[in-house]
C-alpha positions in Angstrom: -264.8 -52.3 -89.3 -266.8 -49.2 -87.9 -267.2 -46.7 -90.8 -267.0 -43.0 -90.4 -267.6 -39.8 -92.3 -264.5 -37.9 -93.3 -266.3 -34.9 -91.5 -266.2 -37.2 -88.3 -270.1 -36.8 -88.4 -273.0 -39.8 -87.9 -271.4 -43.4 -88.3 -271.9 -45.1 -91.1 -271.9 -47.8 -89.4 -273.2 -47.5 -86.0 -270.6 -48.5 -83.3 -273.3 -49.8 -80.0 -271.8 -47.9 -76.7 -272.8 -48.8 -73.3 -272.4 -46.4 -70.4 -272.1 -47.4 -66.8 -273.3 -44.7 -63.8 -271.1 -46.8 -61.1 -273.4 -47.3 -58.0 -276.9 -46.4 -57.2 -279.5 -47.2 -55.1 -278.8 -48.7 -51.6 -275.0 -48.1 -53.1 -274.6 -44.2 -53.3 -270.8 -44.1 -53.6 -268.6 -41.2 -52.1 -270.4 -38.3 -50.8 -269.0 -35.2 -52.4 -269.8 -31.9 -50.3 -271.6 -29.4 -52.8 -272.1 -32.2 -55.9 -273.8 -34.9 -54.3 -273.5 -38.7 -54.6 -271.4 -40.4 -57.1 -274.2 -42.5 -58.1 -276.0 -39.0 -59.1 -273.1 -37.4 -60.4 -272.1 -40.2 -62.6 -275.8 -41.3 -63.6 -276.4 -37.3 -64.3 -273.3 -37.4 -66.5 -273.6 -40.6 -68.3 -276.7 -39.1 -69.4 -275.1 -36.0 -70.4 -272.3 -38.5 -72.7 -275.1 -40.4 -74.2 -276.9 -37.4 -76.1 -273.5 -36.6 -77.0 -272.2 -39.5 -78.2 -275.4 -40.6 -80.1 -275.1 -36.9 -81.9 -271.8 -38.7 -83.4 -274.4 -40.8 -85.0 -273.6 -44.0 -81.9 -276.4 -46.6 -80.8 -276.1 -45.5 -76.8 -277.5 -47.5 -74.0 -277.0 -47.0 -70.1 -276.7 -49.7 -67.2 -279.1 -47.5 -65.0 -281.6 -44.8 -65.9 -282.8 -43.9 -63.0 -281.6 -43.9 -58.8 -281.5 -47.5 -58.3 -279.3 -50.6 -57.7 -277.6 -52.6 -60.5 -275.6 -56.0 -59.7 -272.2 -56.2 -61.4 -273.0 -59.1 -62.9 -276.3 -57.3 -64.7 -273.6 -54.3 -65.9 -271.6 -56.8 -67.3 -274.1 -58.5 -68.9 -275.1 -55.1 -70.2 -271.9 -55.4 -72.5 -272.2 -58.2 -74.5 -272.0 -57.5 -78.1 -271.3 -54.2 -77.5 -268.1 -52.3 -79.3 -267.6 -50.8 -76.3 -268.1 -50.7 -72.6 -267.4 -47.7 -70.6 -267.8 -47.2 -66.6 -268.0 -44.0 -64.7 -267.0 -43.4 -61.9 -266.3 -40.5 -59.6 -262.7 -40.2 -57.2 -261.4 -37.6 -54.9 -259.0 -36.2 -57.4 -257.9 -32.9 -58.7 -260.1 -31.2 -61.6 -258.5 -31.8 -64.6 -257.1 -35.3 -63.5 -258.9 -38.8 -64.4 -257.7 -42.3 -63.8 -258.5 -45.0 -66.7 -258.5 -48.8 -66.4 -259.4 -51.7 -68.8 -259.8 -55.4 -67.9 -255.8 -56.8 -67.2 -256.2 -60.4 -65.3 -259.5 -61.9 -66.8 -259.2 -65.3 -64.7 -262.2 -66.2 -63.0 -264.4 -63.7 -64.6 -267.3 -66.2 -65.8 -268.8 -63.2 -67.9 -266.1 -63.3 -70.4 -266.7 -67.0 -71.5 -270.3 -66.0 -72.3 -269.1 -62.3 -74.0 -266.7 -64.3 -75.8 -269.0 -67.1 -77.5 -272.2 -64.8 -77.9 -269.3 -62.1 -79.8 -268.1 -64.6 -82.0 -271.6 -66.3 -82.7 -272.9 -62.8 -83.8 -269.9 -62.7 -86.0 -269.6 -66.1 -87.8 -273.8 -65.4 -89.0 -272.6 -62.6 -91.2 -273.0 -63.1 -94.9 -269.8 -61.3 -95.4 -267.4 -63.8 -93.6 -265.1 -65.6 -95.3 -264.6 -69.4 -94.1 -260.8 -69.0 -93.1 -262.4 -65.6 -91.2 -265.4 -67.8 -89.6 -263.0 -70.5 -88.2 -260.5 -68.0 -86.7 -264.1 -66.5 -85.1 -264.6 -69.7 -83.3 -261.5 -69.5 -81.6 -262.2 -66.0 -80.5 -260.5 -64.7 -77.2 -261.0 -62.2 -75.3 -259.8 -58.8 -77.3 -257.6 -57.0 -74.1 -255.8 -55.5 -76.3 -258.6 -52.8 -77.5 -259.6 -51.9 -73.6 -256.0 -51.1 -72.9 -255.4 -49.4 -76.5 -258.8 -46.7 -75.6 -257.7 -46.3 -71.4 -254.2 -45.1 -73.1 -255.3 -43.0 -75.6 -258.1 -41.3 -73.9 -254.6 -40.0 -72.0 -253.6 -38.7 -75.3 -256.8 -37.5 -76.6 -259.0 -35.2 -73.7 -255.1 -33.7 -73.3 -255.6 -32.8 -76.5 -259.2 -31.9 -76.9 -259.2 -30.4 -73.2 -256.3 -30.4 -71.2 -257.5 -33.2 -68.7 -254.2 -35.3 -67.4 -254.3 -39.5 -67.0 -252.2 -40.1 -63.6 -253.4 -43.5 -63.8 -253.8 -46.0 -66.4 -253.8 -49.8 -65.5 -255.2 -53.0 -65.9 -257.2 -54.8 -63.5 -259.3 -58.2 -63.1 -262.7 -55.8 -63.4 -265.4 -57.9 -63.6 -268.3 -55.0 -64.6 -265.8 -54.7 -67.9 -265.9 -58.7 -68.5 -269.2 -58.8 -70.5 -267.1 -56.7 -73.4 -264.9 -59.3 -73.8 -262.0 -56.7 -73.0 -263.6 -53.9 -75.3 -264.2 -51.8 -72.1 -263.0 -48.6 -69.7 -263.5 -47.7 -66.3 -262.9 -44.4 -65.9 -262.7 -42.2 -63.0 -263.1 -38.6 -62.6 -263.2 -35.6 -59.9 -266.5 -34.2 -59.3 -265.9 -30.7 -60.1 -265.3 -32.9 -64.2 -268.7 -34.9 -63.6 -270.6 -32.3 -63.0 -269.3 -29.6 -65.7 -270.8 -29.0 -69.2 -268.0 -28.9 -71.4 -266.2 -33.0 -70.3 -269.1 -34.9 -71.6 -268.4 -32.9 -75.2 -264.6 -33.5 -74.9 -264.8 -37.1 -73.9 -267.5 -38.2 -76.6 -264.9 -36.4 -79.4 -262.3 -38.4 -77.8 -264.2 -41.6 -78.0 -265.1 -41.1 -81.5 -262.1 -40.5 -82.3 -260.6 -43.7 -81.4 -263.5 -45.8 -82.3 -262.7 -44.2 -85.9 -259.0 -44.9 -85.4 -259.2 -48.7 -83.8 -258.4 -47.6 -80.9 -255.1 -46.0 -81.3 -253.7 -42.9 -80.7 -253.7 -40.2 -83.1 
């Protein structure tokens, strides 16, 4: 269990995020007149995020760093072990609107079957795990239930924190979000939102606050 400050300051126990800037390199993404690429809008933001989210006291890591290619299966490799996984992306939608998706249909996604064993490997080695609690481990399955529990209440939470509106939330066989074992978002947003100062603030509140919660809404 991730443990937070009453204050909601540092973790306690540091929750490991990893951020996605969706395409780059040979793979720019949409063209948005007067922002740019996606791939430099999202890698430019992600970045933004990070020194946010690891001011909440997070162990923050990105897919990319810098303008280049990253395969699919490499990002979702990226999220094994990690308590979450979370994809940016950037859409032809209205400022103020955002789209969120977490990993429905996980057939044929050969990355979860490796998250999955290398999660509950990590898990069972812990001094403080019960035998009853270590053999339920071994069984592990993928957890879908946490992805779809942060896509819905980010809805709830940057309403809240900043007046942005979900008009999509959904699952989907996403295969960059199969390395989490299910513990993952893709999220989509306008570029006017990817390229302001104030979403990276609101969204890394919003994360902490359901990473403090478990994921639900508040």
């Amino acid at each position: 269990m991730i443990a937070f400050t009453p204050s909601g300051g540092p973790a306690q126990s540091t929750a490991r995020i990893v951020l996605d800037p969706g395409h780059g390199g040979q793979d720019p993404g949409i063209a948005f007149p007067g922002y740019g690429s996606e791939a430099s809008l999202t890698l430019a933001f992600s970045q933004r995020l990070q020194k946010e989210l690891a001011a909440h006291g997070f162990d923050v890591s990105l897919t990319r760093d810098g303008d280049y290619a990253v395969s699919a299966q490499k990002r979702s490799q990226d999220g094994v072990g990690a308590d979450l996984f979370v994809s940016i992306h950037g859409s032809a939608l209205p400022a103020g609107q955002f789209h969120a998706y977490f990993l429905g249909d996980a057939s044929g996604i050969d990355s979860l079957a490796m998250a999955v064993r290398t999660n509950a490997q990590s898990a069972v080695q812990r001094q403080d795990v019960s035998e009853l609690r270590r053999t339920i481990l071994l069984g592990l399955i993928p957890q879908l239930d946490v992805g779809r529990s942060f896509a819905e209440g980010l809805g709830t939470q940057l309403f809240q924190s900043g007046g942005y509106r979900s008009s999509d939330t959904a699952g989907a066989p996403l295969y960059v979000l199969g390395g989490a074992a299910g513990r993952g978002v893709m999220l989509e947003f306008s570029p006017q939102d990817l390229a302001s100062t104030t979403l990276p603030t609101d969204l890394a509140n919003a994360l902490a606050a359901l990473l403090a919660s478990g994921g639900a809404t508040q």
